[in-house]
N, C-alpha and C positions, 0 to 999 in steps of 0.2 A: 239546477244551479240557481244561487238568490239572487236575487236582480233588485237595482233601484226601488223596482214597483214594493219589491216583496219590506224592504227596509222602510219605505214610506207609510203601509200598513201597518207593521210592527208597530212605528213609535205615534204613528196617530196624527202624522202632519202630510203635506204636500210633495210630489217628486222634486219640485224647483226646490225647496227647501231642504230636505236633504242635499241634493246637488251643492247647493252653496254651503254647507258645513263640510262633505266630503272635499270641495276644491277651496273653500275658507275663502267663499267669495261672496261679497253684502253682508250684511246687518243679521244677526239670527239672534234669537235673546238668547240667556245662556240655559235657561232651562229648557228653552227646547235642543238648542244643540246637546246637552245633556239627554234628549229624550231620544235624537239620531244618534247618537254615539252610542248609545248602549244597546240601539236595538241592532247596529252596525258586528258590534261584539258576541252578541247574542244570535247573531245569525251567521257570525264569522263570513260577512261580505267581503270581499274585495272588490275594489272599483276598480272598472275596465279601463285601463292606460288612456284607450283610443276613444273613450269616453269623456274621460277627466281632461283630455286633448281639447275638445272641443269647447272648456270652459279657460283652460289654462293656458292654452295653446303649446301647449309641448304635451308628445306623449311619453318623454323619457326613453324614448326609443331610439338609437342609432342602428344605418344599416352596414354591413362590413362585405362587398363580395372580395375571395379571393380568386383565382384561378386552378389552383390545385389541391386541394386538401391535405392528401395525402405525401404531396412534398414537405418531408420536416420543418422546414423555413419556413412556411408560413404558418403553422400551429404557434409554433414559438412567438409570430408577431400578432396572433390571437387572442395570446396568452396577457401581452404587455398591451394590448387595447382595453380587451376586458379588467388589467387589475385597475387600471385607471376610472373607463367607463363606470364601474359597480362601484366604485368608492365615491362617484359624484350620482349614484341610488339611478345609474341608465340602465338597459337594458340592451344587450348588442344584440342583432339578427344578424344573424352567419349564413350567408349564402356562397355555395361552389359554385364556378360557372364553368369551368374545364374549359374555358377559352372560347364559350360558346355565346355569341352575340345576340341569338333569338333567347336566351336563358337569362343573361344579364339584362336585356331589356324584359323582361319577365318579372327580373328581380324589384328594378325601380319600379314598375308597375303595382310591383308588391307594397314597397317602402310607402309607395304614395297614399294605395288604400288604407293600410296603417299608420298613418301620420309621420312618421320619421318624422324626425330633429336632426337630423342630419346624416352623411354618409362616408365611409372610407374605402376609396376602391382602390384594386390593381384591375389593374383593366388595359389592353394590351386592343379591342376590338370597338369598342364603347368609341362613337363623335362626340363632339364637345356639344352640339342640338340635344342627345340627348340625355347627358346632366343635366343643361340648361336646364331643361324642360321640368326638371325636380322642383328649380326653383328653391333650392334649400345648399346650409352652408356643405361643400365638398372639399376634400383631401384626397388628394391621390399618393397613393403608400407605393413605395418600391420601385413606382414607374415612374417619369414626369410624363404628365397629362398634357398639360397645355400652360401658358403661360397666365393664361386667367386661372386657374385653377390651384393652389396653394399645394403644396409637394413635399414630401420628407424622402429622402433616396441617400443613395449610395455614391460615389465617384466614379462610378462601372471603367470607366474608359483610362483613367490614370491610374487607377487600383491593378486593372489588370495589367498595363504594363508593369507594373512593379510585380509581380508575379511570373512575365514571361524573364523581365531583367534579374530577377535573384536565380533563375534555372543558369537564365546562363552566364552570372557572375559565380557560380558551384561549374561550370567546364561541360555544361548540357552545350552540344552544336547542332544534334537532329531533333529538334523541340518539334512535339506533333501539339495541335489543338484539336478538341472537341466540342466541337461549337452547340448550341443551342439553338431551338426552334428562329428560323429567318425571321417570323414578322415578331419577335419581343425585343423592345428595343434594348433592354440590358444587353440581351446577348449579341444584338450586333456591335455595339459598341465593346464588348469585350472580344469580340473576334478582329474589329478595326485596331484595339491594342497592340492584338498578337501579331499582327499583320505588318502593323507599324513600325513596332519592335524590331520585329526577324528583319525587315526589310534594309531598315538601316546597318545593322550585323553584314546584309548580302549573304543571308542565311535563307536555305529552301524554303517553303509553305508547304506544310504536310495538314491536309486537315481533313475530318471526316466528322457527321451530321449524328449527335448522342441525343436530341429532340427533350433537354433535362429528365429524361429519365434513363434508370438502372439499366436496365434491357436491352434495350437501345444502345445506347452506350459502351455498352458491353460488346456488343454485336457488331458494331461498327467498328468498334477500337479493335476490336480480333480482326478484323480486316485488312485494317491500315497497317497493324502490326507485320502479318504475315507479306504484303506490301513492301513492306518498310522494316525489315527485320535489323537494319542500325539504328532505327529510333532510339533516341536517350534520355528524352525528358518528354513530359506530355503537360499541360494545361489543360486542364479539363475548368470550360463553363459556367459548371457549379457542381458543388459536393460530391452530389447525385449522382454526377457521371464519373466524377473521379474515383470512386466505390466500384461502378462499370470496369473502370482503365485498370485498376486492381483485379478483378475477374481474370479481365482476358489476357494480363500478364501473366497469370497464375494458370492460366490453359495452356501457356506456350512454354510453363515452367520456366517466364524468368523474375529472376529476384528484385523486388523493389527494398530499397533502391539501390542495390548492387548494379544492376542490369539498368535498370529504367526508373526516373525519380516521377516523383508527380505530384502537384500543386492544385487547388483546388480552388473555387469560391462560394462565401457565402459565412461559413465559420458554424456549419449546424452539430447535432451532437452526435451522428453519425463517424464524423471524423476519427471521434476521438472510441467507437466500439469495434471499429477494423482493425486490422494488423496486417502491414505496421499500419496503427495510426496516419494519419494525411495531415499534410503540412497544406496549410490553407489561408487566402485572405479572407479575414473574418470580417463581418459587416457585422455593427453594433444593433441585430436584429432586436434584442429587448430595448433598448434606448430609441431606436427607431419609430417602435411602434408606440411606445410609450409617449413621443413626443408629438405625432401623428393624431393621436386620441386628447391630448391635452389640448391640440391647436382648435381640434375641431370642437370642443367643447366650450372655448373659446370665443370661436363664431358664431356657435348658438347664443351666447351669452348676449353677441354685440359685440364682441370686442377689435379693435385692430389686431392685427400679428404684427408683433416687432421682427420676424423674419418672414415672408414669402413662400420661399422656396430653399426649405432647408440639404443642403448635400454632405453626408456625413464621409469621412476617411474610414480605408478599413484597414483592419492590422494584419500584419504577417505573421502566423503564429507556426511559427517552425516546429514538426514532429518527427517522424520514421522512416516517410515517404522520401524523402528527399537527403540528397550527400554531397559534399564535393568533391569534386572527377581530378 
């Protein structure tokens, strides 16, 4: 690999001296910046980020943990980080944590050897001691963090009741929910919806544990089914599980939505390759992320936020899954 040293040989001058033409910092004359450029080209060097860090003080580098990779939703807000992050010439480090505390403190760990410029986490395990301790600008995506900590999210808690309140403005009265892992705080605020909801109606509580995934979900929702064989509507959590709630309809051969309607959250594209289709509140995940990456680039700059702690509405996007009784 060519290194500084080797590009200082080349053109016949000093490493500091290169240094300052690669990061275009002090006085170089022009023929010799002409003499490092070309031997820059000629050796097809690239300068190391976390190099050029140390004279620029940015490595161009943001870090991003999610919690689950492989749940569609968050690719899609990886998606709308990165088209923003690359178009201001950053670099995103994508880190999985699967919810794992010793992994995410691994992570920053990471960020820090590397220089980061700053970070965007979900993070559901992570204390505010150890962002702190980054010392660099943060955004918490999807979750709120804390209240020092700048936020782009969802309305979890008033979205989902619009979601258990359309089942049963369609003539659903045995609405089951499929909750979400206990310590994410989305999900319990969408299970406080549903709860809130039914309660006012003086409608049962049927609910069983789909831990946002497929599997799961599946497994538990055939449970509650067989349980609960007047079930007539379900809310499912997020997407994920309501793909699940489709399953094990489909084991007990009955019809959606003839027999059982089902609502969803999140709005990912899974919805729309099942059958029927899932009727779902969609969170504006491209816009989300997208605005997430802009704030925090923002911060790096210096800049104030003209908003804080942004909370976006999500839509109702009615499909197959769901009828009126």
């Amino acid at each position: 690999m060519v290194t500084i040293k080797d590009v200082a040989k080349e053109a016949q001058v000093s490493v500091a001296t290169v240094s300052r033409v690669i990061n275009n910092q002090g006085y170089v004359h022009e023929d010799t910046r002409a003499k490092v450029e070309k031997a820059v080209k000629t050796l097809q060097y690239r300068p190391n980020n976390v190099a050029r860090s140390l004279f620029k003080k940015k490595s161009k580098m943001i870090g991003f943990i999610v919690p689950d990779i492989t749940n569609p939703y968050f690719p899609q807000l990886v998606r709308a980080v990165e088209d923003v992050t690359n178009k201001a010439e950053y670099t995103t480090f994508l880190c999985n944590s699967d919810e794992d505390l010793k992994k995410e403190l691994m992570y920053l760990e990471k960020m820090q050897e590397n220089h980061i410029d700053g970070a965007i986490i979900v993070s559901n395990t992570l204390e505010l001691e150890h962002v702190e301790q980054l010392n660099l600008p943060i955004i918490a995506l999807d979750r709120f963090f804390h209240n020092s900590i700048p936020s782009v999210t969802v309305d979890n808690y008033n979205e989902a009741r619009k979601a258990v309140r359309y089942l049963l403005e369609n003539g659903c009265k045995r609405i089951a929910h499929i909750k979400g892992p206990k310590y994410i705080k989305n999900s319990i605020l969408r299970q406080k919806a549903y709860e809130e909801e039914m309660k006012e109606q003086n409608l049962p509580l049927i609910m069983c544990e789909g831990e946002y995934h497929l599997k799961d979900s599946e497994r538990a929702f055939l449970e509650l089914l067989k349980q609960n064989p007047d079930i007539d509507g379900v809310f499912a959590g997020n997407d994920v599980m309501a793909v699940g709630a489709l399953k094990a309809a489909r084991r007990l051969n009955l019809k959606v939505p003839e027999d059982l309607s089902v609502i969803g959250f999140d709005g990912i594209e899974w919805t729309e390759t099942v059958s029927p289709e899932i009727t779902t509140m969609a969170q504006p995940i491209y816009e989300m992320g997208k605005r997430a990456a802009t704030m925090l680039l923002e911060l790096i700059d210096g800049k104030r936020l003209d908003d804080v702690h942004v909370v976006y509405d999500a839509e109702l996007v009615i499909r197959e899954s769901t009828k009126l009784r």
